[in-house]
N, CA, C and O atoms as a printed pandas DataFrame, in Angstrom:
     atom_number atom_name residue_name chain_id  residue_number  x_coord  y_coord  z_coord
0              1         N          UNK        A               1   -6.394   40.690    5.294
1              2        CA          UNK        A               1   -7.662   40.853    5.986
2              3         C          UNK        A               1   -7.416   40.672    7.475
3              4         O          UNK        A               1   -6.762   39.776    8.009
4              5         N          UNK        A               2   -8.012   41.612    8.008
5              6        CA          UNK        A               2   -8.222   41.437   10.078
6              7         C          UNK        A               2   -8.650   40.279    9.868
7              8         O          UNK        A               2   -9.257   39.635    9.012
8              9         N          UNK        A               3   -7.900   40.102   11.466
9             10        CA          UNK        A               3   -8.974   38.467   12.020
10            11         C          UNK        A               3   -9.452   39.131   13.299
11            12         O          UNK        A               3   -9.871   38.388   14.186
12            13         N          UNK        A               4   -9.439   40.414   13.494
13            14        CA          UNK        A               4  -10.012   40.930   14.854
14            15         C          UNK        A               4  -11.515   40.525   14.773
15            16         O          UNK        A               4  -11.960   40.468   13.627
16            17         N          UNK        A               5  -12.266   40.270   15.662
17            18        CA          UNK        A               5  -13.517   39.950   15.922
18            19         C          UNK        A               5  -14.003   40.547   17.341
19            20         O          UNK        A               5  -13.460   40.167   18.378
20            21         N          UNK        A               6  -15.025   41.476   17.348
21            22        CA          UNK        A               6  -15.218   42.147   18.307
22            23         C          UNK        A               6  -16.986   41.650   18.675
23            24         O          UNK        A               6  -17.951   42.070   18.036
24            25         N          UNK        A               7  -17.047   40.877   19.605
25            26        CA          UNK        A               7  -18.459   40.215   19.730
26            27         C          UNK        A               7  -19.194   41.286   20.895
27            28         O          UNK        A               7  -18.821   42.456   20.985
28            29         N          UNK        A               8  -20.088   40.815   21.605
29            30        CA          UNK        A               8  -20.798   42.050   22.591
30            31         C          UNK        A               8  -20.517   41.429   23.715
31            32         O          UNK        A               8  -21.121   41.992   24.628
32            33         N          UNK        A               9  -19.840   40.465   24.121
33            34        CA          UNK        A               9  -19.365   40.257   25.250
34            35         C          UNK        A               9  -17.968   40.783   25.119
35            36         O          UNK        A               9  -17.472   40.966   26.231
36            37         N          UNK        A              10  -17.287   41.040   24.271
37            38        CA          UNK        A              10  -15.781   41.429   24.449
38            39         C          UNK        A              10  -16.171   43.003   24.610
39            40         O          UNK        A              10  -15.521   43.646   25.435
40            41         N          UNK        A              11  -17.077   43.584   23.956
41            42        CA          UNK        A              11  -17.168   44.865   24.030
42            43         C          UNK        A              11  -17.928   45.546   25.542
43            44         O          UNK        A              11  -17.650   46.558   26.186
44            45         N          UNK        A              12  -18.872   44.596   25.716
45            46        CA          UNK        A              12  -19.698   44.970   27.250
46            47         C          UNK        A              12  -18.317   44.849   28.269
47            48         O          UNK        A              12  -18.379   45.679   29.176
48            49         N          UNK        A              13  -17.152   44.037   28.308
49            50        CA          UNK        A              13  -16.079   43.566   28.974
50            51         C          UNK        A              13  -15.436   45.022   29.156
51            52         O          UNK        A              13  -15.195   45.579   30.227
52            53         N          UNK        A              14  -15.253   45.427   28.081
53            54        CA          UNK        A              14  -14.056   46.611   27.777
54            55         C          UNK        A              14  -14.381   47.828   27.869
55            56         O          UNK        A              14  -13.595   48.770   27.981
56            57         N          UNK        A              15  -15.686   47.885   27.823
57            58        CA          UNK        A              15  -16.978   48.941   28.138
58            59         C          UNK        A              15  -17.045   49.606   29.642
59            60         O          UNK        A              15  -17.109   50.804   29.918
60            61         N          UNK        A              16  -17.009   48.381   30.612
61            62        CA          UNK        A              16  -16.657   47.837   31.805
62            63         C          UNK        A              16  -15.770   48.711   32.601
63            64         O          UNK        A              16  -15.907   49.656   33.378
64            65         N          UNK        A              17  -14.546   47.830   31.962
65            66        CA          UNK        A              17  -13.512   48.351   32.197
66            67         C          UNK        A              17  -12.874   49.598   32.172
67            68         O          UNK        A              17  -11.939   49.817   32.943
68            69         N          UNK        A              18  -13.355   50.624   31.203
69            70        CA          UNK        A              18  -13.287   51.866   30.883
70            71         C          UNK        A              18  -13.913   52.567   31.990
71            72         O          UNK        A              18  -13.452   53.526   32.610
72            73         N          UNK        A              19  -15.217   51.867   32.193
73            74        CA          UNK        A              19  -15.701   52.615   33.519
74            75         C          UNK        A              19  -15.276   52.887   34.805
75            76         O          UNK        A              19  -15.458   53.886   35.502
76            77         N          UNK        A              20  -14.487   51.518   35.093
77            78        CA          UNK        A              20  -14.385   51.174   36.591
78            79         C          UNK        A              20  -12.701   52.018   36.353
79            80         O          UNK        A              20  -12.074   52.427   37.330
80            81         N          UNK        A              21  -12.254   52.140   35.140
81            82        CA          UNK        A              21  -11.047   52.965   35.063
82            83         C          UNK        A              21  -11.056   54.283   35.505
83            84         O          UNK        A              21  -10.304   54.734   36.369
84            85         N          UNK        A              22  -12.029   54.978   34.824
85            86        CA          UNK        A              22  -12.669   55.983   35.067
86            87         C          UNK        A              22  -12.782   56.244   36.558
87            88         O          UNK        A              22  -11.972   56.881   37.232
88            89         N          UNK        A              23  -14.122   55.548   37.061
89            90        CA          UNK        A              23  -14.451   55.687   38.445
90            91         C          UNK        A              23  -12.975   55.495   39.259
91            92         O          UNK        A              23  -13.140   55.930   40.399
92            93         N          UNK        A              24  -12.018   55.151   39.132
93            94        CA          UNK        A              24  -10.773   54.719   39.958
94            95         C          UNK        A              24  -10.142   56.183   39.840
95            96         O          UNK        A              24   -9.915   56.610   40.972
96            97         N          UNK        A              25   -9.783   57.094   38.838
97            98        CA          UNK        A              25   -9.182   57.345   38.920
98            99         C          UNK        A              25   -9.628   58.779   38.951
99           100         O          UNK        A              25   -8.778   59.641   38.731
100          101         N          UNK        A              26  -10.782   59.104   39.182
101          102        CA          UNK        A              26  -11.660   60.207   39.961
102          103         C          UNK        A              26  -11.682   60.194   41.311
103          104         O          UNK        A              26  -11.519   61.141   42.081
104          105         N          UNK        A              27  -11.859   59.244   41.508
105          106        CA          UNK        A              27  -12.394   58.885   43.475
106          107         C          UNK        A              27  -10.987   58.725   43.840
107          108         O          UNK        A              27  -11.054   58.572   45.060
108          109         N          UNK        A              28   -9.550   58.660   43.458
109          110        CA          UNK        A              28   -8.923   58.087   43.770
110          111         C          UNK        A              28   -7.736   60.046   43.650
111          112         O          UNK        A              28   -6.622   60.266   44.125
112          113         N          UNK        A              29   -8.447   60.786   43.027
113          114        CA          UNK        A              29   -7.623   61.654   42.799
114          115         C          UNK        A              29   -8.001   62.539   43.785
115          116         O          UNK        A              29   -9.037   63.189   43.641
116          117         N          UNK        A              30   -7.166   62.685   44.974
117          118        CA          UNK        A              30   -7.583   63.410   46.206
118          119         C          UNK        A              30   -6.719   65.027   45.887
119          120         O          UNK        A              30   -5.970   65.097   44.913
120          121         N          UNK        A              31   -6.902   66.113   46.704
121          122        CA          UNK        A              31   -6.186   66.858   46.573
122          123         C          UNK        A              31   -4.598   66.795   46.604
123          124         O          UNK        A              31   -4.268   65.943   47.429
124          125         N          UNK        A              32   -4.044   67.093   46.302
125          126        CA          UNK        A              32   -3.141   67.463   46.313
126          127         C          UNK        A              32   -1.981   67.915   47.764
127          128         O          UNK        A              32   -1.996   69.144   47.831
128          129         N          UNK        A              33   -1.385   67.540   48.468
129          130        CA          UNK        A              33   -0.962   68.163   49.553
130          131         C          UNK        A              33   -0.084   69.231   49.026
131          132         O          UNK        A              33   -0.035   69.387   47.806
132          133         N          UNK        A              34    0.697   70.075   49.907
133          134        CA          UNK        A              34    1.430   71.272   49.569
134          135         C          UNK        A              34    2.657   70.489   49.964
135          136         O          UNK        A              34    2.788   69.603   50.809
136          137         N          UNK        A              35    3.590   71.085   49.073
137          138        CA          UNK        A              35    5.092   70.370   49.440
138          139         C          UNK        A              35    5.574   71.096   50.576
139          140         O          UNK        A              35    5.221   72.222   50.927
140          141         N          UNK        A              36    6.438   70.323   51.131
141          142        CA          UNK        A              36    7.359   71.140   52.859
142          143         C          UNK        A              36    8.359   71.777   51.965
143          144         O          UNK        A              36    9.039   71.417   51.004
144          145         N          UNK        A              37    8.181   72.876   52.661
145          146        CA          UNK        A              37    9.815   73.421   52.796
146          147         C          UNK        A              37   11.089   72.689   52.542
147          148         O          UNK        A              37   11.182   71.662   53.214
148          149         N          UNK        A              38   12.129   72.946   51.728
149          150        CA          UNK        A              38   12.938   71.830   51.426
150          151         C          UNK        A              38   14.346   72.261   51.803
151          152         O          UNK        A              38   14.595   73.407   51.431
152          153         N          UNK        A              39   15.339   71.637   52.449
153          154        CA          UNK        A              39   16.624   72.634   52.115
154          155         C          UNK        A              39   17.434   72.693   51.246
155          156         O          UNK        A              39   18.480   73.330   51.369
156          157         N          UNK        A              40   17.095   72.019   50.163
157          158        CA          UNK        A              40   17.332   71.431   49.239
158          159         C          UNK        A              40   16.855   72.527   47.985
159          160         O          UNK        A              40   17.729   72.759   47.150
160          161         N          UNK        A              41   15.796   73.072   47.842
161          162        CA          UNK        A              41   14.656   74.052   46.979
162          163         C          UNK        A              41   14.195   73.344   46.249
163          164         O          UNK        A              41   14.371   73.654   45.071
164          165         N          UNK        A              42   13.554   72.328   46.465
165          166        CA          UNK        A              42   12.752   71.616   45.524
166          167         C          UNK        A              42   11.734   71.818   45.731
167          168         O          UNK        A              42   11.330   72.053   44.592
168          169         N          UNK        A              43   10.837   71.932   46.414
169          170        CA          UNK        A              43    9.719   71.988   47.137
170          171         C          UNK        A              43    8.296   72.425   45.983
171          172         O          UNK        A              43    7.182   71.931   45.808
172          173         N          UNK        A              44    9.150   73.758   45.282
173          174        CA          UNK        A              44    8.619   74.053   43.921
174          175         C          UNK        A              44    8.842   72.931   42.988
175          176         O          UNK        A              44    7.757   72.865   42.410
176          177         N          UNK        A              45    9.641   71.956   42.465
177          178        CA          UNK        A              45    9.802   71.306   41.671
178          179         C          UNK        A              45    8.151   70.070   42.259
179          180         O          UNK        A              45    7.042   69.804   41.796
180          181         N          UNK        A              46    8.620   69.848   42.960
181          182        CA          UNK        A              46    7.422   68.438   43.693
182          183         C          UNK        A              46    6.122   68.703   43.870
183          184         O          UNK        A              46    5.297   67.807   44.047
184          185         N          UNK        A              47    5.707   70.466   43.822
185          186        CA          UNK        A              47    4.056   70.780   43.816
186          187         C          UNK        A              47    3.879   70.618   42.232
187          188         O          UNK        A              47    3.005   69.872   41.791
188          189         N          UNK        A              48    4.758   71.356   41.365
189          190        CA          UNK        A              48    4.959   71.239   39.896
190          191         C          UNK        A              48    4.642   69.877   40.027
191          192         O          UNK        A              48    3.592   69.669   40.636
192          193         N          UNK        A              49    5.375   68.697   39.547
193          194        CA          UNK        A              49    4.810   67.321   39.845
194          195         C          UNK        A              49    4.181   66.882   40.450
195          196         O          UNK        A              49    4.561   65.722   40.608
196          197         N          UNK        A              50    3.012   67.152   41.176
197          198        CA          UNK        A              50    2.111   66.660   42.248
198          199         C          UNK        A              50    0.746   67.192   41.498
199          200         O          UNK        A              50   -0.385   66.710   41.440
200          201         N          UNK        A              51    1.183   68.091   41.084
201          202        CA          UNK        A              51    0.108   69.238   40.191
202          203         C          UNK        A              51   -0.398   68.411   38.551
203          204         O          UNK        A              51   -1.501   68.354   38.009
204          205         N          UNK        A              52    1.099   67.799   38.091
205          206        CA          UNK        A              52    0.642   67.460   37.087
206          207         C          UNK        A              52    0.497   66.317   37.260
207          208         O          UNK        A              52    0.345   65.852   36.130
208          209         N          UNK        A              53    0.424   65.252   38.225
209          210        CA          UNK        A              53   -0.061   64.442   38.299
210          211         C          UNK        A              53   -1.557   64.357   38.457
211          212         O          UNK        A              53   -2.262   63.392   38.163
212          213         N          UNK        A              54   -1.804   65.110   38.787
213          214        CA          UNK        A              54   -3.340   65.571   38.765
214          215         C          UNK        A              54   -3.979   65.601   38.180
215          216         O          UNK        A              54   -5.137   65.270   38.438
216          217         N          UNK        A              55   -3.412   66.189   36.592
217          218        CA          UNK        A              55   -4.200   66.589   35.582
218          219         C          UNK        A              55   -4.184   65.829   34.825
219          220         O          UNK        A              55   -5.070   65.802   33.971
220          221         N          UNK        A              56   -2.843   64.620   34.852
221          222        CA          UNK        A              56   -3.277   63.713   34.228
222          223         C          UNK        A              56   -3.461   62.469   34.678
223          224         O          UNK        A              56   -3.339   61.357   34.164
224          225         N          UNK        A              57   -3.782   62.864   35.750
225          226        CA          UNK        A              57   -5.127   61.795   36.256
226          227         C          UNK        A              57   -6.675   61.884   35.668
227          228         O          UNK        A              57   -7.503   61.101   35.204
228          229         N          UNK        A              58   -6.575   63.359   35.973
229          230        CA          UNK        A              58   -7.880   63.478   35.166
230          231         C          UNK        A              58   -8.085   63.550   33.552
231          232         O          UNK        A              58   -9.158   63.444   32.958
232          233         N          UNK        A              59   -6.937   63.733   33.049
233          234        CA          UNK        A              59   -7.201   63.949   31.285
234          235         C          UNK        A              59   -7.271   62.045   31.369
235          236         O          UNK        A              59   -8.164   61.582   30.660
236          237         N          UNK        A              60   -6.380   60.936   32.196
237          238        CA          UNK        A              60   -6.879   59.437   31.952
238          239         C          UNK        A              60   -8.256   59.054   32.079
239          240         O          UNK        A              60   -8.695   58.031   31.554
240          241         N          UNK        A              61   -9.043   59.952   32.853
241          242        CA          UNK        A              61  -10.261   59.578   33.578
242          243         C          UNK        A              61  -11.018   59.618   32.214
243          244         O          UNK        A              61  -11.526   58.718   31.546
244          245         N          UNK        A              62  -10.903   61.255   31.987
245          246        CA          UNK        A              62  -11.351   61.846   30.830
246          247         C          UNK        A              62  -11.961   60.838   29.574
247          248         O          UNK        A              62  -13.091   60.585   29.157
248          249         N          UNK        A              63  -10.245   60.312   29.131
249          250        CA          UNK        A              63  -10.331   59.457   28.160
250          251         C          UNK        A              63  -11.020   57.803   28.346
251          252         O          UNK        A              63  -11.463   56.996   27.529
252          253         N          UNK        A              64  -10.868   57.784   29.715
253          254        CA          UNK        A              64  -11.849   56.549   29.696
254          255         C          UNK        A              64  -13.244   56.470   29.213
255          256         O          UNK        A              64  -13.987   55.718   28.583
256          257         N          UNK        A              65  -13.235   57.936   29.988
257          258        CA          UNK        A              65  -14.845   57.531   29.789
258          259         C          UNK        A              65  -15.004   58.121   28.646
259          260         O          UNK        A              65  -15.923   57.426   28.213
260          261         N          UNK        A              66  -14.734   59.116   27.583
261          262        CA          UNK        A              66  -15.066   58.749   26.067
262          263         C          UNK        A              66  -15.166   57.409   25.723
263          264         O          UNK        A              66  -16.211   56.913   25.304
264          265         N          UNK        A              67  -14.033   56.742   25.895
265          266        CA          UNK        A              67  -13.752   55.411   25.320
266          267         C          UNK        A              67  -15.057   54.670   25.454
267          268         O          UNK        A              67  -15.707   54.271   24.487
268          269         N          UNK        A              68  -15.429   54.498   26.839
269          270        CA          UNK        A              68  -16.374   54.066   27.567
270          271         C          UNK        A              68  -17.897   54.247   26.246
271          272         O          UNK        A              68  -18.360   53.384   25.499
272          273         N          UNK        A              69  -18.211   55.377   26.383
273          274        CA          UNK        A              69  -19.604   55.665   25.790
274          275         C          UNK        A              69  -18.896   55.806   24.334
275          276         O          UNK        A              69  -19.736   56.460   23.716
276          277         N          UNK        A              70  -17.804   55.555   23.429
277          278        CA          UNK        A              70  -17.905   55.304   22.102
278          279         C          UNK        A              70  -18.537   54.016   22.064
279          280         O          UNK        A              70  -19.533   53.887   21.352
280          281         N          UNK        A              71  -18.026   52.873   22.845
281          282        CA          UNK        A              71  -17.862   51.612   22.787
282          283         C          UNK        A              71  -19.601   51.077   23.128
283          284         O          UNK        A              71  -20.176   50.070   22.715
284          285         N          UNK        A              72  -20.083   52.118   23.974
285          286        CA          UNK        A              72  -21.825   51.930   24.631
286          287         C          UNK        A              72  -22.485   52.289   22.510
287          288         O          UNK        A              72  -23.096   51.501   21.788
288          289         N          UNK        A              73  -22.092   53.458   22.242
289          290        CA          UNK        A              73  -22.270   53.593   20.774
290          291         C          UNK        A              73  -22.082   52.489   19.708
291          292         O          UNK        A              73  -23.067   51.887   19.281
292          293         N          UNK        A              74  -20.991   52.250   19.327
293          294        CA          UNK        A              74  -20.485   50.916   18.681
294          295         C          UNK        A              74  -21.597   49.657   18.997
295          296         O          UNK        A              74  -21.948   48.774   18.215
296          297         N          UNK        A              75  -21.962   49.840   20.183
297          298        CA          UNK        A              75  -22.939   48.699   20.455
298          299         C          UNK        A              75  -24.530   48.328   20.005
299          300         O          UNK        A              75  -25.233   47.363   19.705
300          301         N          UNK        A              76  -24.593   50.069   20.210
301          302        CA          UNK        A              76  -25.711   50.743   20.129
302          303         C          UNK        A              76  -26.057   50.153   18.373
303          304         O          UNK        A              76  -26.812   49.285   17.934
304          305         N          UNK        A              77  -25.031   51.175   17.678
305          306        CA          UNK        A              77  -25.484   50.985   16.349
306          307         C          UNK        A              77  -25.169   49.823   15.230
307          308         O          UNK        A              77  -25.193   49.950   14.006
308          309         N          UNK        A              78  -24.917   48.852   15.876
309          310        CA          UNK        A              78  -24.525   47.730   15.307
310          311         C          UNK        A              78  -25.675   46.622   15.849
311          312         O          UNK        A              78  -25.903   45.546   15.297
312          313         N          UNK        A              79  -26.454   47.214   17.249
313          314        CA          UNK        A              79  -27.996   46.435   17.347
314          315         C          UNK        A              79  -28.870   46.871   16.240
315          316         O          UNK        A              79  -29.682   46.143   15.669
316          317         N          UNK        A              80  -28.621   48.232   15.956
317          318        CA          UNK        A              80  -29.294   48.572   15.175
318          319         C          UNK        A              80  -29.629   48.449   13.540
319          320         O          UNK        A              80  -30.672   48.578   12.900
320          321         N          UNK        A              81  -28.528   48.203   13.243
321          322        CA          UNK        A              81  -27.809   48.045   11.907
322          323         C          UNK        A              81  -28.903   46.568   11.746
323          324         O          UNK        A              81  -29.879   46.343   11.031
324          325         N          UNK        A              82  -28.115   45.691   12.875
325          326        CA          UNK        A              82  -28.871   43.883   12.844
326          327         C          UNK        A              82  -30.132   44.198   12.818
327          328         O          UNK        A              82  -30.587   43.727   11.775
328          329         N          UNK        A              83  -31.398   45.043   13.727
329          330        CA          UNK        A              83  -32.723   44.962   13.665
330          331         C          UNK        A              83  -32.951   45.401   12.244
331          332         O          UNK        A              83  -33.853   44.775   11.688
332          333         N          UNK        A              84  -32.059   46.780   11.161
333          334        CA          UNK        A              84  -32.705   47.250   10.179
334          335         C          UNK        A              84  -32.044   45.748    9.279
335          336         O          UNK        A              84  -32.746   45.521    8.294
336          337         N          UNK        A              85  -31.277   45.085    9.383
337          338        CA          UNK        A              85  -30.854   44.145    8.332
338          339         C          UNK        A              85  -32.254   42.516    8.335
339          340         O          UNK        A              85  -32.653   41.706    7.499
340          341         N          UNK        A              86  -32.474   42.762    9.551
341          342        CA          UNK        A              86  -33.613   41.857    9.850
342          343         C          UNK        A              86  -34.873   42.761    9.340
343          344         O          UNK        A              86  -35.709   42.170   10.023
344          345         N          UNK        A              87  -35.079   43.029    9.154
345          346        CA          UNK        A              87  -36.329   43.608    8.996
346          347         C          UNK        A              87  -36.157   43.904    7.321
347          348         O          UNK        A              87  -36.940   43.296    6.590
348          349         N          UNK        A              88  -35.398   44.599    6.840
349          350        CA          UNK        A              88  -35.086   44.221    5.655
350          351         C          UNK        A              88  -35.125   43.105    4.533
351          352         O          UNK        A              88  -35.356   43.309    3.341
352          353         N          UNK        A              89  -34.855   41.883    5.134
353          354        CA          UNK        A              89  -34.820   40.671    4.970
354          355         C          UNK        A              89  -35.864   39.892    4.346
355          356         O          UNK        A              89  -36.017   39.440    3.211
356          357         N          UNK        A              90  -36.477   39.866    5.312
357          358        CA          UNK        A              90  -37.797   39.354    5.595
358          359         C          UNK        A              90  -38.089   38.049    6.225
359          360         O          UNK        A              90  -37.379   37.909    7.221
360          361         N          UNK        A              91  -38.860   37.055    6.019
361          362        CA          UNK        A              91  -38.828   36.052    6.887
362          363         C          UNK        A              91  -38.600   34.727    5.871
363          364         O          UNK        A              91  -38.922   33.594    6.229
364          365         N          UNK        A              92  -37.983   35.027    4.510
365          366        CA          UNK        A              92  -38.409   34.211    3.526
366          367         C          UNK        A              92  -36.528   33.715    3.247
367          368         O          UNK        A              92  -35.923   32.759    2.762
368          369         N          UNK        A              93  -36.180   35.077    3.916
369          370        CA          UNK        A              93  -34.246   34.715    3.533
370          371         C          UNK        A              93  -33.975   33.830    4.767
371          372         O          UNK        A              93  -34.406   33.651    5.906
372          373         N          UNK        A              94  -32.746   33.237    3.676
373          374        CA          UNK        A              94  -32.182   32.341    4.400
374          375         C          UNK        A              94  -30.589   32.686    4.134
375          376         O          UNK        A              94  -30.375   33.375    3.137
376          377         N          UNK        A              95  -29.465   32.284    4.911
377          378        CA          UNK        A              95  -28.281   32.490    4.873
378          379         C          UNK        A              95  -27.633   30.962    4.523
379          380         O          UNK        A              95  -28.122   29.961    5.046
380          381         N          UNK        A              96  -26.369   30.869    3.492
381          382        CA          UNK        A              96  -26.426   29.172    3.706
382          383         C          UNK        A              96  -24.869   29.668    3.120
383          384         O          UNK        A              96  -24.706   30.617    2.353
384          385         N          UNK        A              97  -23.740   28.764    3.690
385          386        CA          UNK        A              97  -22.501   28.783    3.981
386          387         C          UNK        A              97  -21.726   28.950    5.124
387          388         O          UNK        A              97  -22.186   29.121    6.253
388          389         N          UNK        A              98  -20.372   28.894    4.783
389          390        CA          UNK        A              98  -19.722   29.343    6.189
390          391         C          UNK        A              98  -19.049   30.730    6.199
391          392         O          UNK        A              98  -18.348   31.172    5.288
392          393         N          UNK        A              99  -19.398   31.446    7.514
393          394        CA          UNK        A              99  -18.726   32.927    7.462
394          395         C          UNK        A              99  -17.204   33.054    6.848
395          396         O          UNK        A              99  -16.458   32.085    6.709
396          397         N          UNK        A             100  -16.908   34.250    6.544
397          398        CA          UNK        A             100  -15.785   34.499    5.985
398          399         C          UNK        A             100  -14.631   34.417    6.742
399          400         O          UNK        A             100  -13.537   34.651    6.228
C-alpha cells in the first residue's frame, strides 16, 4: 500500500509552482538572436540549437501548465466528491476509529 498523502496544501503548493514555472519560462523565452558568421561553419549548427531551445522551452511551459490545471481539477473534484459524501451521510453518521 502507498503512504503517499496528497493534502490541499501540498497540492495548492505544487499547483503554484507549475504556474510560476510556466510564467518563467514564457516571459523568459525572448527571441532568438541570429548566429554570426563563423569561420569555423557552425553558425548553422548554433541557430539549429538556439531554435530548439526554444521549442522546448515552450513544449516545458506547455506542460506546466497542463500539470497546473490537472492539479486545479484533482482539487476541484475531490471538494466535490467530500460535499456529495457529506450530504450523503447525513447528520446522524458518525465516523469512529483511526484512519488507515
Amino acid at each position: 500500500m502507498s503512504s503517499m498523502q496528497l493534502n490541499d496544501n501540498v497540492l495548492t503548493a505544487g499547483g503554484a509552482t507549475l504556474v510560476a514555472a510556466a510564467s518563467t519560462m514564457t516571459s523568459e523565452n525572448i527571441a532568438r538572436p541570429s548566429a554570426p558568421a563563423s569561420l569555423t561553419g557552425i553558425s548553422a549548427d548554433i541557430t539549429l540549437f538556439l531554435k530548439g531551445m526554444q521549442v522546448a522551452r515552450a513544449a516545458l511551459a506547455d506542460a506546466a501548465r497542463t500539470g497546473s490545471e490537472t492539479v486545479a481539477s484533482v482539487m476541484r473534484e475531490s471538494s466535490e466528491l467530500d460535499a456529495f459524501i457529506t450530504r450523503s451521510l447525513g447528520e446522524s453518521f458518525a465516523v469512529k476509529g483511526q484512519p488507515a
